[in-house]
VOTI-696210 format. One record per residue (C-alpha): x, y, z; residue number from 1; residue in three letters. Coordinates in nm, 2 decimals, always signed. Each point is the difference from the previous one (the first is absolute). Example, Ala and Ser with C-alpha at 12.3 -4.5 7.8 and 13.67 -1.06 7.14 Angstrom:
<recs>
((+1.23 -0.45 +0.78) 1 "ALA") ((+0.14 +0.34 -0.07) 2 "SER") 
</recs>
This chain:
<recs>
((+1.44 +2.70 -0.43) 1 "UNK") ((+0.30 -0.08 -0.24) 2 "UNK") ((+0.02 -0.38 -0.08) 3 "UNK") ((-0.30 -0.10 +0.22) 4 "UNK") ((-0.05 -0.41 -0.07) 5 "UNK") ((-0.33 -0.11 +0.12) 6 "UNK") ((-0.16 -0.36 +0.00) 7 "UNK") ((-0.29 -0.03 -0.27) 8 "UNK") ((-0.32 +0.01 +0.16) 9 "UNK") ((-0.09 -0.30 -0.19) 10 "UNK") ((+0.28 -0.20 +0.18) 11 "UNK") ((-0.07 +0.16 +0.32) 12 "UNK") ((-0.37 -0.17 -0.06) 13 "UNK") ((+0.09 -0.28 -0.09) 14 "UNK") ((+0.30 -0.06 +0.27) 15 "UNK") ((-0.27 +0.09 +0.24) 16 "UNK") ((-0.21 -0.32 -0.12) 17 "UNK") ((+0.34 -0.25 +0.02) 18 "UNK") ((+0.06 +0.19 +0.38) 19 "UNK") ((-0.35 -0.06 +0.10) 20 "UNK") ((+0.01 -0.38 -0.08) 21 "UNK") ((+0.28 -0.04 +0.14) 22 "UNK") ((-0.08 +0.13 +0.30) 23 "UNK") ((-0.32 -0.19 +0.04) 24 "UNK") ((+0.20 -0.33 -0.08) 25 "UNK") ((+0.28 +0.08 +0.30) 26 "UNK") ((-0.31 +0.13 +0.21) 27 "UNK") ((-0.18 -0.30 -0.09) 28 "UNK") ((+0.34 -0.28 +0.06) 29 "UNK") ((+0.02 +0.19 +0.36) 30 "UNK") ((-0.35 -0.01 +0.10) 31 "UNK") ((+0.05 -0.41 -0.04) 32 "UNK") ((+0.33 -0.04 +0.12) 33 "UNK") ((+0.11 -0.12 -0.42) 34 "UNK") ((+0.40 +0.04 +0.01) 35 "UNK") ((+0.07 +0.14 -0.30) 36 "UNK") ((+0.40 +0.04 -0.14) 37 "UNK") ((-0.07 +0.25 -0.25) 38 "UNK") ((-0.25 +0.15 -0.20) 39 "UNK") ((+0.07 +0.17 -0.37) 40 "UNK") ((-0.32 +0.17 -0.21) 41 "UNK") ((+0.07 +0.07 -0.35) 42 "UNK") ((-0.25 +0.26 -0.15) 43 "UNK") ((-0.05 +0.06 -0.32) 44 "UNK") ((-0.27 +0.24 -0.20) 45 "UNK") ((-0.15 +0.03 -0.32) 46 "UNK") ((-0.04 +0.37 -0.05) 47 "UNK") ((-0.26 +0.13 -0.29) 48 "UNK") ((+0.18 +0.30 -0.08) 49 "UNK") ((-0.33 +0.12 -0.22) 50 "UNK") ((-0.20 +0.06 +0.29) 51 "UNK") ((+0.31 +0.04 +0.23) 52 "UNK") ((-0.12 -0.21 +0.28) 53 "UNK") ((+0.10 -0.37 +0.05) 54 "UNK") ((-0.18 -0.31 -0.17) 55 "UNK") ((+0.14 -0.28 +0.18) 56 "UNK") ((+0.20 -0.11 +0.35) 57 "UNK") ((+0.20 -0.34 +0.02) 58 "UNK") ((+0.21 -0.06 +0.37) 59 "UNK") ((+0.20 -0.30 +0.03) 60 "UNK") ((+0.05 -0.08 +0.39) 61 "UNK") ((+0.29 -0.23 +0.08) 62 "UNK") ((-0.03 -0.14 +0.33) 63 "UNK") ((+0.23 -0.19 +0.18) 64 "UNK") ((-0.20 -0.20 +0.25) 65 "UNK") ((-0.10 -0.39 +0.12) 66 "UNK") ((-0.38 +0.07 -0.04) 67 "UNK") ((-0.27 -0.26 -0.12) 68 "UNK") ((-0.24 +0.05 -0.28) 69 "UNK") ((-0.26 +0.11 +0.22) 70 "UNK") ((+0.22 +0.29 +0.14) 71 "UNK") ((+0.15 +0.11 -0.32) 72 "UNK") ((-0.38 +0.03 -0.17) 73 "UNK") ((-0.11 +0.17 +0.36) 74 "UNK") ((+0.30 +0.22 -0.02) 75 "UNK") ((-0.08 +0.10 -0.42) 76 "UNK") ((-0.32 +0.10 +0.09) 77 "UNK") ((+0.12 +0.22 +0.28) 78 "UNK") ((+0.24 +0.14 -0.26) 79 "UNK") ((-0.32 +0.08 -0.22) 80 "UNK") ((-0.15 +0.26 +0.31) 81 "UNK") ((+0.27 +0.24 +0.03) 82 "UNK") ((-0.14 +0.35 +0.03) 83 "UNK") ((+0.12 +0.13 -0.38) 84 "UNK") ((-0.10 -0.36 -0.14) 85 "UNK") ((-0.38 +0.05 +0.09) 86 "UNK") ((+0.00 +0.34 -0.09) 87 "UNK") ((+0.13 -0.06 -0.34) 88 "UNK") ((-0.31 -0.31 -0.03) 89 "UNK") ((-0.27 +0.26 +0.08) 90 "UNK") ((+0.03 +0.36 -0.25) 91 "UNK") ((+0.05 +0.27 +0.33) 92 "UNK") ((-0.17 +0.31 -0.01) 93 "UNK") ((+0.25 +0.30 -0.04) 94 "UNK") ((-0.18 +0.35 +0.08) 95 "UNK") ((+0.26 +0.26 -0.13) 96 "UNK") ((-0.02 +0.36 +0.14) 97 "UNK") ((+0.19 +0.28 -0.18) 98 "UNK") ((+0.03 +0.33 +0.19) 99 "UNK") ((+0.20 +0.26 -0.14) 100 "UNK") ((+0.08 +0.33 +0.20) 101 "UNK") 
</recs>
């Protein structure tokens, strides 16, 4: 396994937060026939390297679109439900098991 290059897992978390929004913004603009040109999500994280975990998440969505007010608000709080979102607002339970053979 000479010169193996692997993604972080902290970037694969947090890329998995900035996929899951976007997804639920395009599964959102679908659902209610929005056109939307293009859509860029910048993601940035705050990492607290003292108790290796992150502290903070910041995504800037870019959205090309003709929406109102109404449907842009409608469409940030869909943003707010993706799957990893919620999960990060409520502490998860993690059960490990270690078996060793």
């Amino acid at each position: 396994m000479k010169n193996l290059v692997a993604m972080p897992p902290g970037a694969i978390f947090a890329a998995s937060l900035g996929l899951c929004t976007a997804s639920r913004i395009i599964i959102t603009c679908q659902k209610n026939g929005w056109a939307v040109k293009d859509l860029n999500i910048k993601l940035d994280y705050k990492l607290n390297l003292s108790e290796y975990r992150a502290d903070a998440f910041r995504l800037d969505i870019e959205l090309q679109a003709d929406l109102t007010d109404e449907q842009r608000k409608a469409l940030l709080a869909e943003a707010h439900n993706c799957f990893v979102h919620r999960s990060l607002k409520h502490v998860p339970e993690i059960s490990l098991n270690l078996k060793i053979t």
